[in-house]
C-alpha positions as CSV (number, residue, x, y, z in Angstrom):
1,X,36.0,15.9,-53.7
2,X,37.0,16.0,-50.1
3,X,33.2,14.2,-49.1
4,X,33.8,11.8,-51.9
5,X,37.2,10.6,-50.6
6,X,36.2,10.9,-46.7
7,X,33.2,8.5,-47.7
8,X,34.9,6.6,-49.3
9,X,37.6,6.1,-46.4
10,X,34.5,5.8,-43.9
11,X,33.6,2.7,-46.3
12,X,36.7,1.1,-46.5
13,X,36.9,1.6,-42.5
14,X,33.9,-0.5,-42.4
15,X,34.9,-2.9,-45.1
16,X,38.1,-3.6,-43.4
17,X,36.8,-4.0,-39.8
18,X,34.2,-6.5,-40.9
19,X,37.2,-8.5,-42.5
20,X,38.6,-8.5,-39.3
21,X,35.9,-9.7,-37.3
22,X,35.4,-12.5,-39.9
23,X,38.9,-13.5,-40.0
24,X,39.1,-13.5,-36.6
25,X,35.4,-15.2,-35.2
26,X,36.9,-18.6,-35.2
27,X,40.1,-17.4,-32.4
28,X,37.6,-17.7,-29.5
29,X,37.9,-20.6,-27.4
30,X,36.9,-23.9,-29.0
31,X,33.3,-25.5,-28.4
32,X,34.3,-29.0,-28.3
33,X,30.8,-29.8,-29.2
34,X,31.2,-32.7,-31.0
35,X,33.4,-34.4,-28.0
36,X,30.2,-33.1,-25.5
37,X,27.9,-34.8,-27.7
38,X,29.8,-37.9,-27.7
39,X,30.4,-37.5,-24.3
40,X,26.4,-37.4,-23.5
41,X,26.2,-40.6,-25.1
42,X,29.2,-43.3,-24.2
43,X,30.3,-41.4,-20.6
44,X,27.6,-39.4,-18.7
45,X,25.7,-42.2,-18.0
46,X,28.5,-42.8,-15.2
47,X,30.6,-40.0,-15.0
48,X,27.4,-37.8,-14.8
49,X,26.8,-34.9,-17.2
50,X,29.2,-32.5,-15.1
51,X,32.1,-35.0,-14.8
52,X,31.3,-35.4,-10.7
53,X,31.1,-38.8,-10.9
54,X,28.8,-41.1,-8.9
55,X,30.0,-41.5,-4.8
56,X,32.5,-43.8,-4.2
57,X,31.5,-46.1,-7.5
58,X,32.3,-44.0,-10.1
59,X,35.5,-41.3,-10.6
60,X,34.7,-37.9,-11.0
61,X,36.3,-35.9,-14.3
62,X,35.9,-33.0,-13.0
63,X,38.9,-31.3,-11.5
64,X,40.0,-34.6,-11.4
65,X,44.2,-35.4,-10.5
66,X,43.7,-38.9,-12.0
67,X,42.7,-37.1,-15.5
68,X,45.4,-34.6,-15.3
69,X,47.9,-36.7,-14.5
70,X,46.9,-39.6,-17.2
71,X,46.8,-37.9,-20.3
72,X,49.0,-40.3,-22.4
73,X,46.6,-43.4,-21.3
74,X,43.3,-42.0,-22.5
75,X,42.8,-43.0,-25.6
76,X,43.2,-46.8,-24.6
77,X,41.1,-46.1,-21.3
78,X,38.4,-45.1,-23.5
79,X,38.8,-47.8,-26.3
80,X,39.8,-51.1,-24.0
81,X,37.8,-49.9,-20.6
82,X,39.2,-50.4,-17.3
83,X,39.2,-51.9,-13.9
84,X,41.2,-52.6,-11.0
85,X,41.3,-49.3,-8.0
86,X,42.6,-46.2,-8.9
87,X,42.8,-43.3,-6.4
88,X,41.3,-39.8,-7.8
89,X,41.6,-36.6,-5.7
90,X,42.3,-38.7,-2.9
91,X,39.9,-41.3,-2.6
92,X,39.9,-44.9,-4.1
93,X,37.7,-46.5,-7.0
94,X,37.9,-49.6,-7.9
95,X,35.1,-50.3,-10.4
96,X,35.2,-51.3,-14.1
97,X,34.9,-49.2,-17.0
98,X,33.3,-50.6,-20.3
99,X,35.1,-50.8,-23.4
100,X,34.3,-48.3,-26.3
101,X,35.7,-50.3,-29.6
102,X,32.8,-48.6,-31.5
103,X,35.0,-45.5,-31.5
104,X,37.6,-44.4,-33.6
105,X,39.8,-42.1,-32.9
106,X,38.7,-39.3,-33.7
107,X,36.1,-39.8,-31.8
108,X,38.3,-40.6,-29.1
109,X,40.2,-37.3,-29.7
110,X,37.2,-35.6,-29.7
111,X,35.8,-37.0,-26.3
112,X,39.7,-36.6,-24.9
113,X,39.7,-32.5,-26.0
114,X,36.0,-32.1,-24.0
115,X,36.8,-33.7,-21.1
116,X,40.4,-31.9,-20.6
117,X,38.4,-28.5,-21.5
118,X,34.7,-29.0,-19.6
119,X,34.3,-28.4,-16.3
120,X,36.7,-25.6,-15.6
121,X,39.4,-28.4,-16.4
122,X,42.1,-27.2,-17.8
123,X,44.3,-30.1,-19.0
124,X,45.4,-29.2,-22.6
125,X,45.2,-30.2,-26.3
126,X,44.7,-33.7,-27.3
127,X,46.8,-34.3,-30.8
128,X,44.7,-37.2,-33.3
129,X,48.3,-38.0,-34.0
130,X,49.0,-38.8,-30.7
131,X,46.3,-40.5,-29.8
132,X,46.1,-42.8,-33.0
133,X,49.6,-43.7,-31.8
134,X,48.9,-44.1,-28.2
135,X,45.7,-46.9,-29.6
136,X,48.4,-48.2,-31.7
137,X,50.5,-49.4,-28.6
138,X,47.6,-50.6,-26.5
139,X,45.8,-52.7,-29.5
């Protein structure tokens, strides 16, 4: 009786753990893979495929002030484009960003969440509801 009932504990041990490693697999940190795929196609063409950038035409996004510091304009950044000089870890660009109105935003949310994580950036959450409302303003 005492095998039967230490077996059976041994079982439920295992039972148990393997519940625990399922429930927890999806804590790690996030892959953002949809945003890096999306990123590949509409953005590393110019910001490169590790956010350095391109010289003096193109801003890195990578460890990059400008990012960190512009969170709430994103979304529109990425929708309407951009131009006109901006200064980014202390030098100035003044080039023109295209437009991306092919993207919604999620997709925008998506892109936002890679960028802020890739790199060894570290430049928080994006929320879709605040980034549906930050394209509402901007539109």
């Amino acid at each position: 009786m005492q095998h039967v009932r230490r077996h059976t504990i041994i079982v439920l041990l295992f039972l148990f753990a393997g519940w625990w490693a399922a429930l927890n697999s999806g804590c790690g940190a996030p892959s953002y893979k949809q945003g890096e795929n999306l990123y590949r196609t509409y953005c590393a063409n110019c910001h490169m495929e590790d956010g350095s950038g391109l010289a003096q035409l193109i801003p890195p996004l990578a460890s990059s002030d400008w990012l960190r510091d512009n969170q709430d304009t994103l979304p529109c950044i990425i929708y309407h484009g951009m131009s006109g000089p901006i200064i980014v870890n202390g030098i100035e660009f003044d080039g023109q960003m295209p437009s991306n109105k092919q993207l919604t935003p999620v997709l925008i949310n998506n892109i936002i969440n890679y960028i802020n994580h890739a790199w060894g950036n570290d430049f928080g959450q994006a929320d879709i509801r605040h980034t549906e409302a930050a394209l509402e303003k901007c539109r």
